[in-house]
ZAZA-254084 format. One record per residue: z, x, y of N, C-alpha, C in turn; residue in one letter. Coordinates in steps of 0.001 Angstrom, whole numbers, plus 500000, padded with zeros to 6 digits. Last residue first. Layout:
% ZAZA-254084
ZXYZXYZXYA ...
//
This chain:
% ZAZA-254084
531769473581531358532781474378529958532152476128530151X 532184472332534396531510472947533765532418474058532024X 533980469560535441534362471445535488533301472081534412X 533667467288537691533259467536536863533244469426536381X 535142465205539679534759466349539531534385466646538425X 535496462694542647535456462702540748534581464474540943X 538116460448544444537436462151544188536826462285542828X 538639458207546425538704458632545248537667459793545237X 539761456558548907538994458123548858539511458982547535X 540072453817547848541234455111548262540865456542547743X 538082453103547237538665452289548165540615453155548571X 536507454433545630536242454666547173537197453666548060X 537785456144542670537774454268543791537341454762545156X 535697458139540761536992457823541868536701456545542870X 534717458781537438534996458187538738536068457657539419X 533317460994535320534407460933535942534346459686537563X 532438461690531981532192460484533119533698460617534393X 530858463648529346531924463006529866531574462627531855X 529824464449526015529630464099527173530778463421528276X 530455464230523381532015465099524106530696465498525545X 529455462284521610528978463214521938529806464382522647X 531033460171522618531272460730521365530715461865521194X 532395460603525975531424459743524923531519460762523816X 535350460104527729534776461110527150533874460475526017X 535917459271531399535310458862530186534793460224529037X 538344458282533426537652459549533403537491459003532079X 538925457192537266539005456681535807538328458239535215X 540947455280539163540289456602538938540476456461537641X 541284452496541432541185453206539743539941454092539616X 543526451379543708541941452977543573542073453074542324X 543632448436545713544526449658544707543223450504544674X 543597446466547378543194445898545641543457447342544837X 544061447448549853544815446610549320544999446631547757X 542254449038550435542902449180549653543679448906549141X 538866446922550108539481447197551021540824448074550300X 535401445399550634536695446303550060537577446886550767X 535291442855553717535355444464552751536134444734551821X 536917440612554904535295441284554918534906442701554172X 538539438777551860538478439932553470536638439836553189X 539186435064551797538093436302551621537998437516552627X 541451433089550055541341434503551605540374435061550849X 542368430264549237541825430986549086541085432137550385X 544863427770547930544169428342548895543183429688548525X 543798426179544906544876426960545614544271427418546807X 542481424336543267543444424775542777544317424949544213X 539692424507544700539838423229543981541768423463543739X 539164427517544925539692426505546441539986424872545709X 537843427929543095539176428612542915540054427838544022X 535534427231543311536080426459542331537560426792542350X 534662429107545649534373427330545884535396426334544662X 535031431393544816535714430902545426536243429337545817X 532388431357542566534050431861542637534703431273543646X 530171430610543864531200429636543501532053429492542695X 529010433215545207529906432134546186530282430648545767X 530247435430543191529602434145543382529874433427544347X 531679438108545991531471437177544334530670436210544570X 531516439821547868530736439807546370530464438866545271X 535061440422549528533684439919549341532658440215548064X 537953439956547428536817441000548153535966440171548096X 540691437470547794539436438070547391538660438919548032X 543377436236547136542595437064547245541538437418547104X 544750432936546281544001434105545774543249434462546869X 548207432190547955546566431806546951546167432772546014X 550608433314548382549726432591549155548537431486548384X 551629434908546196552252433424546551551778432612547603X 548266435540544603549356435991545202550402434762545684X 545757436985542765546557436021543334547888436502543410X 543293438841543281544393439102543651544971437873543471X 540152440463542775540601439748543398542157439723543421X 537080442787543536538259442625542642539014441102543571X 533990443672543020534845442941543699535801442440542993X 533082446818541293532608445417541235533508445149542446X 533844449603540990532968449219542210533281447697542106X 534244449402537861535366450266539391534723449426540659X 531975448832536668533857447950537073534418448094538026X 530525450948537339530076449365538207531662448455537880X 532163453210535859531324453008537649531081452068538342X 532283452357533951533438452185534147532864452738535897X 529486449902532588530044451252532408531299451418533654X 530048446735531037530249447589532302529826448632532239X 530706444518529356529852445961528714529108446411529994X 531810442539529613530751442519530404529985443660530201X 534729442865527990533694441743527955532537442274528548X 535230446206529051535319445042527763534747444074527397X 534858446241531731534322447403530599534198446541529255X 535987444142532795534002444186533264533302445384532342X 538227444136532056537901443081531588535851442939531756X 538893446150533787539292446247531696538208445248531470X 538949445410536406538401446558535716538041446813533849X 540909443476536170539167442799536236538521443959535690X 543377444613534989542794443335534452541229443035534849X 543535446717537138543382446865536180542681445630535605X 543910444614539506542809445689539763542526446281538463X 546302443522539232544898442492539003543901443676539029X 547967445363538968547742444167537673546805443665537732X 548244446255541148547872447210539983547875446491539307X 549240444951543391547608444581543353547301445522542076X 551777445749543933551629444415543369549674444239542660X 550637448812544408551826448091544604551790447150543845X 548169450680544274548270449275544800549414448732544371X 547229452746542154548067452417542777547996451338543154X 545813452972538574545796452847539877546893452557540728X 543733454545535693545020453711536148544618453622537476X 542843455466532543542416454941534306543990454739534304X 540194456842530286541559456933530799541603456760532165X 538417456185527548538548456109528703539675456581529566X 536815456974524530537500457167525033537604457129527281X 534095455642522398534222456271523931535616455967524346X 533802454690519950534528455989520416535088456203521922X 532211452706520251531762453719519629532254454837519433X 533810450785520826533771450394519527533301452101519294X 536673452178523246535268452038522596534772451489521319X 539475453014524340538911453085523343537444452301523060X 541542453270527159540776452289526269539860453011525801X 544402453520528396543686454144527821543055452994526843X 546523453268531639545593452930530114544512453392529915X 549267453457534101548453453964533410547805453480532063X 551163451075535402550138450751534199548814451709533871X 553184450220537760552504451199537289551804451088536137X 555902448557538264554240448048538178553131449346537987X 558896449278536894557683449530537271556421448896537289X 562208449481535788560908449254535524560169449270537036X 564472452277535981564103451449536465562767450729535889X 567226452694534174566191453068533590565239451825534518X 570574453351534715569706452058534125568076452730534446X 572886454374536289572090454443534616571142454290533692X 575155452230537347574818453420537024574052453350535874X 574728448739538192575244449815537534574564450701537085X 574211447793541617573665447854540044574463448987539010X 574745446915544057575776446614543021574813446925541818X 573225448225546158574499449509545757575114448212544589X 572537445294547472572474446787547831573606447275546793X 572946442390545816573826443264546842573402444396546996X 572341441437543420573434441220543546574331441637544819X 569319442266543703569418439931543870571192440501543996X 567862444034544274568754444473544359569326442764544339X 564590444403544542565191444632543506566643444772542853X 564413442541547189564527442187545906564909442980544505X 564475444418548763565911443422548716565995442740547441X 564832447808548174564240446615548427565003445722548445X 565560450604547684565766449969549289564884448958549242X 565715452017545714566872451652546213566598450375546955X 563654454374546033562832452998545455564743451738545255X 562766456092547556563891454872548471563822453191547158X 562851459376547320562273458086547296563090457166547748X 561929462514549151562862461361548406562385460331548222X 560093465270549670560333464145550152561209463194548947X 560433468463549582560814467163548598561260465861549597X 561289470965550782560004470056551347559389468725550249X 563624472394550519561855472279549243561123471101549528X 565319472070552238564752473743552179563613473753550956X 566902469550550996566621470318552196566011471556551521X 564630466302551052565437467705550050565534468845550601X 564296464060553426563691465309552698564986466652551648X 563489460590554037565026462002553975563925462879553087X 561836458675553779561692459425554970563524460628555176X 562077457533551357563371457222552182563354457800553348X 559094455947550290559890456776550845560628456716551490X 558326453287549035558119453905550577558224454912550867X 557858455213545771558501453735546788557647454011548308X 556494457315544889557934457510545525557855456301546378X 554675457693541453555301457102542866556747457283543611X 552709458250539586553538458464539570553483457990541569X 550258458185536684550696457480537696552197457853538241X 547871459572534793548978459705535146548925458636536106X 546309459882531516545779459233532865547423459324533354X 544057462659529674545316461917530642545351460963531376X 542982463265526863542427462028527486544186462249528475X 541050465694525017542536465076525419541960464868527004X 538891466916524568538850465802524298540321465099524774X 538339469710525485538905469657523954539033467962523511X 537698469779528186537046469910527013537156469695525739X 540213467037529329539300468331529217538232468845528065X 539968464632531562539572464536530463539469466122530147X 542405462477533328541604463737533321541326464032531951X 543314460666536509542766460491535193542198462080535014X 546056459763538826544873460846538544544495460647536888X 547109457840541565546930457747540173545914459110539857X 550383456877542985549274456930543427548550457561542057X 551480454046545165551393454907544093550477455391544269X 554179451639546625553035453154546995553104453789545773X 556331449717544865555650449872546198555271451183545866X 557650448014542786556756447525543208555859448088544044X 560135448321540498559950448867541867558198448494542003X 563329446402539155561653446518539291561044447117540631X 565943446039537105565725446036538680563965447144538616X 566513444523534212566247445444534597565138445422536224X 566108441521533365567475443078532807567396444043533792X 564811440431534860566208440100535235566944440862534253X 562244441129534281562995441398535877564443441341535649X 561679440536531925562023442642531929562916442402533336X 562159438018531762563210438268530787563556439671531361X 559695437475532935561152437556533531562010437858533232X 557875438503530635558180439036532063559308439008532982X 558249436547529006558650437887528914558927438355530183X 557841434151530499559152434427529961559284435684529794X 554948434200533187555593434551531880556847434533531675X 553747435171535486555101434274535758555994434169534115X 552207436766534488553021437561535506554278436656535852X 550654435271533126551066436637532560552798436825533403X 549685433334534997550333432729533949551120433661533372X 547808434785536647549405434220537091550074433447535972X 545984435814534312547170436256535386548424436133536102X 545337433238534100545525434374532871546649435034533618X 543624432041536518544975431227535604545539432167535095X 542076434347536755543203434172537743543958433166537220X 540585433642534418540898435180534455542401435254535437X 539322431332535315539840431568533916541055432700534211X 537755432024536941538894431111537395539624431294536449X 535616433756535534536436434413536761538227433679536715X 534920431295534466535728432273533395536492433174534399X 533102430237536197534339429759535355535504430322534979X 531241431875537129532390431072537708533695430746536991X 530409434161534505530531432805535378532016432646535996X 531423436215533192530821436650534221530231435577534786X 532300435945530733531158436009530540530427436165532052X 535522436733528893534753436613530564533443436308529985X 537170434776526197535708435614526753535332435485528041X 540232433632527210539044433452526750538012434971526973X 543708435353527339542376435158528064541360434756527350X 545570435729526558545804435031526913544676434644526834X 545178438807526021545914437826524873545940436581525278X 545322439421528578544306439834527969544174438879526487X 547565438830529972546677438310530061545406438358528898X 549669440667528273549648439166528080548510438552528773X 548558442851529546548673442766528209548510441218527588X 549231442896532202547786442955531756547138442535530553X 552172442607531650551073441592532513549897441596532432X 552527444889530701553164443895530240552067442474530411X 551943446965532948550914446574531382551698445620530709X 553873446083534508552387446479534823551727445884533685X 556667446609533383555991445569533383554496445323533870X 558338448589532237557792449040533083556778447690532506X 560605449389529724560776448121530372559680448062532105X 556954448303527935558403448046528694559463449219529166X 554540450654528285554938448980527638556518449076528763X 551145450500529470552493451179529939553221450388529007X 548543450226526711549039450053527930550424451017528062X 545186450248525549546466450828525415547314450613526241X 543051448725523781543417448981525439544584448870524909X 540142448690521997541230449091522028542044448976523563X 537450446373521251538165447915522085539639447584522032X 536440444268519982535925445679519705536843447177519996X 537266442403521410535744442703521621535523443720520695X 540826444014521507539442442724522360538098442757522121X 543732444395521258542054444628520401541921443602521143X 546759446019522715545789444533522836544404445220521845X 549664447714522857548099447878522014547785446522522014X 552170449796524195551364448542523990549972448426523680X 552736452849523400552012452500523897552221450969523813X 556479454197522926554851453728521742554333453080522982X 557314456543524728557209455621524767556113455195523623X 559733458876525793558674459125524787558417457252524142X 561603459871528124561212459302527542560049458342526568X 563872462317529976562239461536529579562550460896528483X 567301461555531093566549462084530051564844461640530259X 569750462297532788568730461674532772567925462312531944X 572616463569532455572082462633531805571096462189531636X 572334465374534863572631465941534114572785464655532607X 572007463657537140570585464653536787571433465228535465X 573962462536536870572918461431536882571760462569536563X 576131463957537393576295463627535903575026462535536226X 575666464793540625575925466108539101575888465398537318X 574349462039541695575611462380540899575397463554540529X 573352460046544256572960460653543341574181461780543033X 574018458642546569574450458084545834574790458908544540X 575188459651549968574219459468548769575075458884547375X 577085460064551685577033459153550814576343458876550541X 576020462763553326575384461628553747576432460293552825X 576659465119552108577217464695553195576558463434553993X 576271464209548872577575464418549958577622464797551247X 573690464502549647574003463015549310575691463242549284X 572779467286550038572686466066550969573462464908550836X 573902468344547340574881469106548634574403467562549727X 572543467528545540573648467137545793574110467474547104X 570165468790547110570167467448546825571436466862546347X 571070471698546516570373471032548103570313469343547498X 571772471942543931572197472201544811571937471732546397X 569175471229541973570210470255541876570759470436543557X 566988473301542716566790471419542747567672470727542935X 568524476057542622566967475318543381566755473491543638X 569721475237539876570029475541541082569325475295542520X 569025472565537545568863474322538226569162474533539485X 569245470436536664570178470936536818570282471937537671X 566700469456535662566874469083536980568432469626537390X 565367472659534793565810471148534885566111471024535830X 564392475107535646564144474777534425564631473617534002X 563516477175537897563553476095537736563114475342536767X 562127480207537485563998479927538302564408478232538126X 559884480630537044561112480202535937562550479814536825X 558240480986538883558698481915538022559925481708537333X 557240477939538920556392478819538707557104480300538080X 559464477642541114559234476778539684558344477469538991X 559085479034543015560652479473541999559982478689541174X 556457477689543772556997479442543368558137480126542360X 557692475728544654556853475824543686556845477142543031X 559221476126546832560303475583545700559032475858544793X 557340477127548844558080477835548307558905477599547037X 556177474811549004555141475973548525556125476883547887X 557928473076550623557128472688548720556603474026548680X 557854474702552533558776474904551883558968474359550577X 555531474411553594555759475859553156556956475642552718X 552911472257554070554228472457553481555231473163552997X 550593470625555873551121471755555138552626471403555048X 547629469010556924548740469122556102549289470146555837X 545270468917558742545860469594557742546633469703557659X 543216466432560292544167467202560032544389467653559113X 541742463792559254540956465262559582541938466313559870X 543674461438561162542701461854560234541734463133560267X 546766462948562228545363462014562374544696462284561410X 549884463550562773548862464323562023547815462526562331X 551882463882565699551218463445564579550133463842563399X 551398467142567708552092466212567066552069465590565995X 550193469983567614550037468810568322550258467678568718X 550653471380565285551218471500566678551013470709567530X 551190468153563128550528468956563269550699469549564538X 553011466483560382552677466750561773552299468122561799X 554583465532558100553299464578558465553198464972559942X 556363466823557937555550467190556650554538466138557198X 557940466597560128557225467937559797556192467434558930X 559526464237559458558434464233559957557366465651560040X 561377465492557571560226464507557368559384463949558363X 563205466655559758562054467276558227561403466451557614X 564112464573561295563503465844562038562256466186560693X 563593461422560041564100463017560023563209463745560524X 561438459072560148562876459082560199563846460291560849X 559228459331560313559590460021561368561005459705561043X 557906458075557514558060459156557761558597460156558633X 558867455302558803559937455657557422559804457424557764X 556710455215561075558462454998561122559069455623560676X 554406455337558946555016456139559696556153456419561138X 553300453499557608554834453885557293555248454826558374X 550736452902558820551403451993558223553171452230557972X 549525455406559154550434455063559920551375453452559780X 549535456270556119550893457171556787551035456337558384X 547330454399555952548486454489554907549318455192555853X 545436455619557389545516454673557384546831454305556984X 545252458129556360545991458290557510545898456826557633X 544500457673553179546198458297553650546236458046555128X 541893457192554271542475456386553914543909456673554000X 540841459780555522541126458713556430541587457323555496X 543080462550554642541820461820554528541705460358555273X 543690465559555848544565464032555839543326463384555574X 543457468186553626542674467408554621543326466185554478X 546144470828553341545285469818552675544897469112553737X 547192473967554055546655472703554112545938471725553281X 547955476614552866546774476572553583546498474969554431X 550538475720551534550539477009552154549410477355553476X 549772473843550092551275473519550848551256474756551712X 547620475229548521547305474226549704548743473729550213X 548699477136547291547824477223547910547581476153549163X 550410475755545675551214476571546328550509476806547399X 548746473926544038549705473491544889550145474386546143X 547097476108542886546688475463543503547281474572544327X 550287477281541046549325477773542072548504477011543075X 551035475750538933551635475227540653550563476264541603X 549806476917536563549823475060536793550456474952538432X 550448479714536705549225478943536811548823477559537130X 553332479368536024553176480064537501551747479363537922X 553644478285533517553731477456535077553341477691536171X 550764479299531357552213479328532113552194478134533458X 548734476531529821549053477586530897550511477636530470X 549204474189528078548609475548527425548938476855528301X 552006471282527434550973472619528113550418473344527380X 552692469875525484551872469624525811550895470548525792X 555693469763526292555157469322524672553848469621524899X 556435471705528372556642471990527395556076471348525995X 555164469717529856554358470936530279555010471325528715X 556891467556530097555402466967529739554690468783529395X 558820468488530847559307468095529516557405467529529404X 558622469033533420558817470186532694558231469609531706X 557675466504534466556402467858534904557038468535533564X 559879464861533918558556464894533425557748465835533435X 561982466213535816562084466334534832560590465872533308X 560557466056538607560854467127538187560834467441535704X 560686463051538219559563463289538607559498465071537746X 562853461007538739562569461856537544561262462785537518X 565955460642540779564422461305540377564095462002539222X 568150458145541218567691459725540835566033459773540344X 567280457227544726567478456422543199567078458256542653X 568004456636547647567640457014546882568196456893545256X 569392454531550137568102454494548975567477455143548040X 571063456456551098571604455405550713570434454828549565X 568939458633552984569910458722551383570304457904550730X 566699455981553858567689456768554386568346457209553176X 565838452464553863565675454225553731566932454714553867X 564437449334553069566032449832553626565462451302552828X 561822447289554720562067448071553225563507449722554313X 560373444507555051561623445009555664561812446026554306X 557476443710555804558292444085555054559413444547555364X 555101441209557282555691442766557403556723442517556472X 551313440450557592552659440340557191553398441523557460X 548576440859559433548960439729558891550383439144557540X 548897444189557861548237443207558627547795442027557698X 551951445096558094550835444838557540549993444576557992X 554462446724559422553737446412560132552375446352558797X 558038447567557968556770448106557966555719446970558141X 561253448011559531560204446918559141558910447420559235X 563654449543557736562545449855558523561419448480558186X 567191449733557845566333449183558233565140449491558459X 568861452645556108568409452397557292567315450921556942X 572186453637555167570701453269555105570599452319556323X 574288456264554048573068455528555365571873455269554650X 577226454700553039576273455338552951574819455062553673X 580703455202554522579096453765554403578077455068554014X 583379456221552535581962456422553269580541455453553207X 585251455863550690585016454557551990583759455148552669X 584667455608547561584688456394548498584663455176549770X 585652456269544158585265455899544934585494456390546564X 583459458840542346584269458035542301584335456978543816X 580653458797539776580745458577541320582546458045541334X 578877459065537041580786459626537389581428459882538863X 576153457915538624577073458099537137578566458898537296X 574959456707540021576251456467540861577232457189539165X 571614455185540261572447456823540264573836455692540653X 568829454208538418570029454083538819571186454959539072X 566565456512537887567033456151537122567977455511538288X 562326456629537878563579456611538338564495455842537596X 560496457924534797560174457079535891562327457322536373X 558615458858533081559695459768534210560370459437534973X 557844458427529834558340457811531279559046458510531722X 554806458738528275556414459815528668556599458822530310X 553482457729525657553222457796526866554772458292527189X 550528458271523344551678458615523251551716457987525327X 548084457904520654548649457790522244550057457824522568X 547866459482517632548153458495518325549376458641519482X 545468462113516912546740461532517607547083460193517912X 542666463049517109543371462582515945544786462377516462X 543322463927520645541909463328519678542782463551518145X 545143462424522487544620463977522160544110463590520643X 546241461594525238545308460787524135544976462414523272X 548591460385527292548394461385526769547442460621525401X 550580458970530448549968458307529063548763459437528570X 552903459134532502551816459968532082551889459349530294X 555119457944535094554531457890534170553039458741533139X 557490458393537691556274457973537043555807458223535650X 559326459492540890558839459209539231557521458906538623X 559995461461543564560452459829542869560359460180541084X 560355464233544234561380463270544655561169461868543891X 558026464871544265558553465132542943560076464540543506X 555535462298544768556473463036545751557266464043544396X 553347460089546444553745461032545674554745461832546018X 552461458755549228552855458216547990553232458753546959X 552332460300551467552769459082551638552602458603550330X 550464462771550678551929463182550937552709461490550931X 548929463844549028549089462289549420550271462037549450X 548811466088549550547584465339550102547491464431550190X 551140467304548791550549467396549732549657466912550294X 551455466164545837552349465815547143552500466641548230X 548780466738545333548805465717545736550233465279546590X 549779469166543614548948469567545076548990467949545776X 551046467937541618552002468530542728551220468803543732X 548813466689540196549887465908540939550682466229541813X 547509468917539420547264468098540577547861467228541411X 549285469864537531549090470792538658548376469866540014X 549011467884535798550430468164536479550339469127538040X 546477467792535097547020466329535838548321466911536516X 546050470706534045545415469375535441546149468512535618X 547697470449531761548007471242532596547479470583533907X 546560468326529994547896467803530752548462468578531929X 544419469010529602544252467640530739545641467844531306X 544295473159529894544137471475529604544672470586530202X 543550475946531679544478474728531540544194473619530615X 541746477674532037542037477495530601543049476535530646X 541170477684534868541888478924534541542413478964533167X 539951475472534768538736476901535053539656477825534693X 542248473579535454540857473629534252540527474603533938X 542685474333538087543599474821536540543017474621535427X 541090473152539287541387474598540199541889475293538050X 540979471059538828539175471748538601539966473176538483X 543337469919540175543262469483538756541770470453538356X 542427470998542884543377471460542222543703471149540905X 540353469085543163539983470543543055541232470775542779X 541701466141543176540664466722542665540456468307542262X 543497466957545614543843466927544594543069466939543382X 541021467621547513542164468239547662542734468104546121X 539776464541547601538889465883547053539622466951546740X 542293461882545683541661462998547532540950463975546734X 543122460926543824543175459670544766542714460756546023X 540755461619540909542315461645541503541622460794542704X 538874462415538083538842461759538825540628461225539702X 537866465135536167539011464968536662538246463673537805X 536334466785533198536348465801534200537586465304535005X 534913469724531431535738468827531856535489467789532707X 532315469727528851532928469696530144533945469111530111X 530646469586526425531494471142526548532154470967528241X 528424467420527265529605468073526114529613469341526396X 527358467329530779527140467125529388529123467596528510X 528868464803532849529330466509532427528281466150531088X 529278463412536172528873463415534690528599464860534348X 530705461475538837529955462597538568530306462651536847X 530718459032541535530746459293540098530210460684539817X 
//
């Protein structure tokens, strides 16, 4: 945790690397939104296995007399003025190794879904920004140029995927060192993100149309049977979202809303939910709430319009002096382990599940506006105190939010001991659990359903990075240690 009197900034992200690059643009007069963007791109170097400007995501915006606003970037269904073709398009099989389960998740061009990632950075920088661009990618440019430190949670994570990542000669580059593999304590680099940053930085890259971006990414997916279109980047639009709004206790909690189901689920729990009071009980309470949320009519109603991506994220919160509140989330699936040639743009694969696809690989129609377990939020204070969190964890971003909200909200937490507390999880097994709890949490939860206790936190349960501004314009920054969370604090 680290703390700012008034007149500071605060940045809490998922590596120290991305951290200091959100500090890096602060100091140079950036605001939250300039940080979060500039960090996010140093992050698809540091967290190279979940970020990418190849996928998407989300950014939820608080700027003091304003009401919250949130911009979906998120991926779109490609095949828009595709004609037809006998070319099999490649995808690939990769069974990724859990422990104690595995996944079968399909890569290769064939999985890629258009990317909105590019088109958020601009369209968030233009409503928003204060810097030029050249200033907001610098600290990126720097470390795709110098390295970033593989931290030992990412290398945990990269060897989990690191199949998907050796797919391609060029995707594996971006996770290797002269030596080979990259390990923990290695440095990362990326000179050809460094370089596409640069053109982005001096204007040469102004949609997703521009030459620089479009050209090498169409040019792949014709000679692969990709999927992605000249009329899919040239349709895809951001999108300017009303928040979802729960009152609880006093506080405000803002969510992702549709068709991105995260905060859907948090939402309906919360509405669902009695007073925690931090017994047994109410814990049990909390995991009925949940799986009741998540099995919900609404909920099924978002799955079955609309095809749902579930896998690797990753999250940065940032507060600047002026009081504007960011919390971002943005993700590239597994990754399709294919790279964008000559800009070190890893791809996404968010394509390549089985489930998001119930009619067949490749039968969804062009267009469609994917949903998401992502759930950047912003919570509000009786006294003011402005918050801004989110987190990765795949499936585990519903419950990791929900206990977090629920130990600031009911249990009058500060957002250090939420973060920290022991989180839990139900799942089609049982429930999940970190060690910590009552030992008759579990005892009452085993009456119902099976029940798994790991020996540790662990990252399963996701990283909420969070960042607090008190009325005073004192401010709070903390990072999940359960995915070498970073908190900084930028002196005004």
């Amino acid at each position: 945790m680290a703390q700012g009197p008034p007149g500071c900034a605060a940045v809490a992200a998922g590596s120290r690397d991305t951290a200091l690059a959100a500090a890096a643009v602060l100091r140079s007069g950036g605001n939250a939104v300039d940080a979060a963007l500039g960090a996010t791109l140093a992050a698809c170097v540091s967290e190279v296995v979940f970020t990418s400007l190849g996928g998407g995501g989300f950014l939820m915006v608080n700027v003091p007399g304003t009401a919250t606003q949130v911009l979906d970037f998120f991926v779109n269904t490609p095949g828009l003025g595709a004609g037809d073709s006998d070319a099999v398009p490649e995808f690939t099989p990769v069974t990724v190794r859990y422990p104690g389960t595995e996944q079968v998740f399909h890569v290769g061009p064939g999985s890629v879904a258009v990317p909105g990632a590019l088109a958020g950075f601009l369209f968030a920088h233009r409503e928003y920004g204060r810097l030029d661009l050249a200033d907001i990618v610098a600290p990126a440019v720097a470390l795709a140029r110098n390295g970033a430190v593989l931290e030992p949670v990412q290398a945990v994570v990269l060897d989990l995927v690191r199949e998907i990542m050796s797919l391609t000669e060029e995707c594996a580059r971006l996770i290797s060192t002269p030596r080979g593999h990259a390990v923990a304590g290695d440095m990362l680099h990326n000179e050809d993100f460094g370089r596409f940053l640069r053109r982005l930085g001096e204007g040469e890259v102004t949609d997703m149309l521009s030459v620089p971006f479009a050209d090498p990414l169409l040019d792949l997916m014709t000679h692969t049977a990709g999927h992605v279109t000249r009329e899919d980047l040239a349709a895809y639009e951001v999108i300017r979202r009303e928040p979802l709004r729960v009152r609880r206790n006093g506080y405000l909690v803002e969510l992702n809303p549709p068709p991105a189901f995260g905060g859907v689920i948090v939402a309906e729990a919360l509405e669902q939910l009695g007073a925690v009071d931090g017994s047994p009980e109410s814990w049990a309470a909390a995991v009925a709430a949940l799986r009741a949320a998540t099995e919900s009519g609404r909920v099924s109603d978002l799955a079955a319009g609309t095809p749902q991506v579930k896998q690797g994220t990753t999250h940065i919160s940032v507060v600047d002096a002026d009081g504007m509140v960011v919390s971002m989330t943005t993700s590239n699936g597994a990754g399709s382990g294919v790279v964008q040639p000559g800009t070190g743009i890893h791809l996404n694969n968010m394509l390549g599940e089985e489930d998001l696809n119930p009619g067949g690989f490749h039968s969804l129609p062009p267009g469609i506006r994917m949903g998401s377990m992502m759930a950047p939020i912003m919570v509000t204070a009786p006294d003011g105190t402005v918050t801004g969190m989110g987190t990765g964890g795949s499936e585990r971003i519903r419950s990791a939010l929900l206990v977090t909200v629920l130990r600031m909200v009911d249990l009058a937490e500060g957002s250090a001991s939420a973060i920290a507390g022991p989180r839990l999880h139900p799942d089609d097994v049982g429930v999940q659990l970190e060690p910590g709890w009552d030992p008759a949490v579990p005892d009452l939860l085993r009456e119902r359903e099976p029940v798994n206790i790991w020996p540790a936190p662990n990252l399963f349960y996701g990283g909420v990075h969070a960042v607090s501004r008190r009325p005073d314009g004192s401010v709070v920054a903390v990072g999940d240690s359960r995915r070498s969370g970073a908190a900084v604090v930028v002196p005004g």
